[in-house]
MILUMLO-723966 format. One record per atom (N, C-alpha, C, O): atom name; residue in one letter; x, y, z. Coordinates in steps of 0.1 Angstrom, whole numbers. Layout:
<sites>
> CA/A/X/Y/Z
...
</sites>
This chain:
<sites>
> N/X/368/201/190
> CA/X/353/202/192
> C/X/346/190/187
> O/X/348/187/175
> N/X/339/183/194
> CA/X/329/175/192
> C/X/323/175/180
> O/X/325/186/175
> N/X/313/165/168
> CA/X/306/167/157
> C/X/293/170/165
> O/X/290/164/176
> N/X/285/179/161
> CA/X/275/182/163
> C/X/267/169/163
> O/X/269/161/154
> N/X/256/167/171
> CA/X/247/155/169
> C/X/238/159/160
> O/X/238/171/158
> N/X/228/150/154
> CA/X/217/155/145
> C/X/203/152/152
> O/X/196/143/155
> N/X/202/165/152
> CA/X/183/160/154
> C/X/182/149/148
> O/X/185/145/136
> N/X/171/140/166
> CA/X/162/128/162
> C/X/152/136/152
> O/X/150/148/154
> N/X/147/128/141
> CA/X/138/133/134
> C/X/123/133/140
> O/X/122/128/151
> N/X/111/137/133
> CA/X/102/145/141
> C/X/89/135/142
> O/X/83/130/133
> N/X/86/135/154
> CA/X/76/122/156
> C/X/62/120/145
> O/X/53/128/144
> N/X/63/112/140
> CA/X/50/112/128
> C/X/37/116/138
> O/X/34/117/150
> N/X/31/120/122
> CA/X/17/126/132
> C/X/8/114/133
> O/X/5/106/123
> N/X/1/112/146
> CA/X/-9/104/152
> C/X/-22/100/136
> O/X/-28/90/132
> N/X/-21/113/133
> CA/X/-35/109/123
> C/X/-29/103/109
> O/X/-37/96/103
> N/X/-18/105/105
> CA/X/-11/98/92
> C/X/0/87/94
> O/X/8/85/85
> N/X/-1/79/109
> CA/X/6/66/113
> C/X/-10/55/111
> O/X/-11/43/106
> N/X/-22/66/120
> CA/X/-34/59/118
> C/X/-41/53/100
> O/X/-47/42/96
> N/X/-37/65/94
> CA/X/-39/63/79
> C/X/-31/51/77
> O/X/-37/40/76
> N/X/-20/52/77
> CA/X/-11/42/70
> C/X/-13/32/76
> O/X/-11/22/68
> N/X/-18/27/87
> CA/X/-19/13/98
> C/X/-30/6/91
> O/X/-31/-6/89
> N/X/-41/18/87
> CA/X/-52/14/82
> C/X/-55/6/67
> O/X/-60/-5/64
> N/X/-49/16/59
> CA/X/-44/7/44
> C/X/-35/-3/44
> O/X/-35/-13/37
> N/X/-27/1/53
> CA/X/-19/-15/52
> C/X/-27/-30/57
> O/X/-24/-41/53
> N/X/-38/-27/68
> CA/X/-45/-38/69
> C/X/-52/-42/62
> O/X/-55/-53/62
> N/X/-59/-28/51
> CA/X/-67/-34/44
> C/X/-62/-40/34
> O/X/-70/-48/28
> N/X/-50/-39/31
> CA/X/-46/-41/18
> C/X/-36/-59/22
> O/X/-33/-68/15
> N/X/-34/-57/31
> CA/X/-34/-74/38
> C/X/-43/-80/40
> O/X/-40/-92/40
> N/X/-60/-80/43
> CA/X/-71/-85/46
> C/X/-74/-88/31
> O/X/-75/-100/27
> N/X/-74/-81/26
> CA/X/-79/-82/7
> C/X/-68/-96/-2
> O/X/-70/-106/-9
> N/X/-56/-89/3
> CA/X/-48/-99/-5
> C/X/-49/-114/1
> O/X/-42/-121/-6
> N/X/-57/-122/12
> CA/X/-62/-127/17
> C/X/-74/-130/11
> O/X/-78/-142/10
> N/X/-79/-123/8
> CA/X/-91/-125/1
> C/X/-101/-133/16
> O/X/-107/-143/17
> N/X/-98/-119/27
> CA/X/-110/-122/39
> C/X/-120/-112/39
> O/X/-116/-101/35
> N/X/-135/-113/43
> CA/X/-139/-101/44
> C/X/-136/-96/53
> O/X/-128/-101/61
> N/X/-143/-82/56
> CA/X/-142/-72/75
> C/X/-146/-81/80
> O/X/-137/-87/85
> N/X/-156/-87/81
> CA/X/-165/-99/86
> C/X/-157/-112/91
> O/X/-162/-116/101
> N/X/-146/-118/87
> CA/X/-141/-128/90
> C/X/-128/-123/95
> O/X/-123/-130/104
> N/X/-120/-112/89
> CA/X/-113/-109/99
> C/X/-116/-105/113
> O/X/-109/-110/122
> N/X/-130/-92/118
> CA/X/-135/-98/127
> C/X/-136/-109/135
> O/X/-132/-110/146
> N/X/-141/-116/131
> CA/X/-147/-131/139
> C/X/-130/-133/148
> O/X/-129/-131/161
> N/X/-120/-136/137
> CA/X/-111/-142/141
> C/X/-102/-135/152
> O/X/-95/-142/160
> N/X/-102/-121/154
> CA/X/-98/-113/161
> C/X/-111/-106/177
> O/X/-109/-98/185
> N/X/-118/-111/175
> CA/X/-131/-110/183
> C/X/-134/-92/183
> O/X/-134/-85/193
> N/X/-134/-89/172
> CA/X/-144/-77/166
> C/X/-151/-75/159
> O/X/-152/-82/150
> N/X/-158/-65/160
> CA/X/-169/-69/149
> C/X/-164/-64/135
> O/X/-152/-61/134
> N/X/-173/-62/122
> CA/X/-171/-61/112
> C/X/-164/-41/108
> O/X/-157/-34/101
> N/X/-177/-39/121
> CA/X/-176/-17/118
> C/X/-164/-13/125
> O/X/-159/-2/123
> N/X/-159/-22/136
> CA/X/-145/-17/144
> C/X/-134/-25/135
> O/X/-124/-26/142
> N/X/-132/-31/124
> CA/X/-124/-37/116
> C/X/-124/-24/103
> O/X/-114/-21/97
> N/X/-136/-20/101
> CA/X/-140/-6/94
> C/X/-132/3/95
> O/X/-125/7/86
> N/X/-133/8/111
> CA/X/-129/19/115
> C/X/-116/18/118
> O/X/-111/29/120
> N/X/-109/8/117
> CA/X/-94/7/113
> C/X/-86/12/106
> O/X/-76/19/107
> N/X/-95/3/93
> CA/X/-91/5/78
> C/X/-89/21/74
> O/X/-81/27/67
> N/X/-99/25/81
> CA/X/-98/41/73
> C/X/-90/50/87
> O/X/-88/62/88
> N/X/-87/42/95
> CA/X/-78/54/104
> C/X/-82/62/110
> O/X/-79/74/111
> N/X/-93/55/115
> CA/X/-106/63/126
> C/X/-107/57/141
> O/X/-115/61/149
> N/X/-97/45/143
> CA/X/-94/43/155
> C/X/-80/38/160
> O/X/-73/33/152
> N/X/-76/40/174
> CA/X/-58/35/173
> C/X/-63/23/182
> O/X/-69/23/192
> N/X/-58/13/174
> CA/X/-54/-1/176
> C/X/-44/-1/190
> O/X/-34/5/193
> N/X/-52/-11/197
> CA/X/-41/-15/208
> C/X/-33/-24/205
> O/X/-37/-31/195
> N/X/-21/-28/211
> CA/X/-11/-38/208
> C/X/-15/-50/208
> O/X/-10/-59/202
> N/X/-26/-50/216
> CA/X/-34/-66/220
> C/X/-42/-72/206
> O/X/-44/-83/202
> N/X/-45/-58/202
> CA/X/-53/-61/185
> C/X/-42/-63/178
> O/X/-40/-74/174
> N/X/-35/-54/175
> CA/X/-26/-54/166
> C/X/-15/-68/168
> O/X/-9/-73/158
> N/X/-14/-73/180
> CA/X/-12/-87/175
> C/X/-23/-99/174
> O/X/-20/-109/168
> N/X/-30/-98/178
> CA/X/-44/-106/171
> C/X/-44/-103/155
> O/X/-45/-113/148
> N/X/-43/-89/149
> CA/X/-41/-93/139
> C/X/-31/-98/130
> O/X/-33/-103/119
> N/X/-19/-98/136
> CA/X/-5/-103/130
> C/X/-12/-117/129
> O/X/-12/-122/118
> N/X/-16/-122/139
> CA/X/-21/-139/138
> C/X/-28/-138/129
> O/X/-24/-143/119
> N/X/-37/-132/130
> CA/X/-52/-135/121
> C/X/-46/-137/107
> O/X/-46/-147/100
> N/X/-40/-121/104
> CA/X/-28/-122/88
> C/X/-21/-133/85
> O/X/-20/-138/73
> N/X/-15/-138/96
> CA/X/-5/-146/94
> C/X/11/-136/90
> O/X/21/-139/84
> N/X/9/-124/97
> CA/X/19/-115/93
> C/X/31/-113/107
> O/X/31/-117/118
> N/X/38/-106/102
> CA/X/51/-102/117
> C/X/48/-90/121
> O/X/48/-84/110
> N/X/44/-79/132
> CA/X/44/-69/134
> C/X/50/-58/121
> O/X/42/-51/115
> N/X/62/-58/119
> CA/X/68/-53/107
> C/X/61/-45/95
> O/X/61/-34/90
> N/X/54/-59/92
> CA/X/49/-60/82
> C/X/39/-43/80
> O/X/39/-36/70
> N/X/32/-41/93
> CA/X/22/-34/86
> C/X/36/-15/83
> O/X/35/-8/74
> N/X/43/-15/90
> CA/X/50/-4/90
> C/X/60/-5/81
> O/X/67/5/80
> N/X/62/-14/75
> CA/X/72/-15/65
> C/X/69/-1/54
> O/X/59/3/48
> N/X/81/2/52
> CA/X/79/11/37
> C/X/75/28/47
> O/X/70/37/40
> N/X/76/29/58
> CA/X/68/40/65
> C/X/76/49/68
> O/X/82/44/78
> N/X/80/59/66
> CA/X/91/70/71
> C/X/89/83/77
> O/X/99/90/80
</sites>
């Protein structure tokens, strides 16, 4: 008889991938030492939808989310690292 396969584990929830997406940018914008304000600029948003990021009040499209890898200077990775 076959090993039994293992459940794929269970899809993260929508509202605690948004949390985590959020602190990790902010906590890359800061170590930068940019404000919302200039990360904005550089990503063509304003300062309250760079806001609403941070706290995981909106889902980022891939088109942002690599505007911000640029803007960071980071690799996609970076923001999910450490995330389980």
């Amino acid at each position: 008889m076959p090993p039994k396969k293992s459940k794929p584990k269970k899809p993260i929830e929508r509202k605690l991938l948004l949390k985590y997406f959020g602190a990790r940018l902010k906590e890359l914008r800061e170590k930068r030492k940019m404000s919302g304000e200039e990360l904005g600029e550089m990503v063509e948003m304003n300062r309250q939808a760079i806001s609403r990021l941070e706290v995981g009040g909106a889902n980022p499209s891939l088109e942002i989310i690599s505007k911000l890898c640029w803007a960071l200077n980071v690799k996609i990775e970076t923001f999910f690292r450490g995330f389980k």
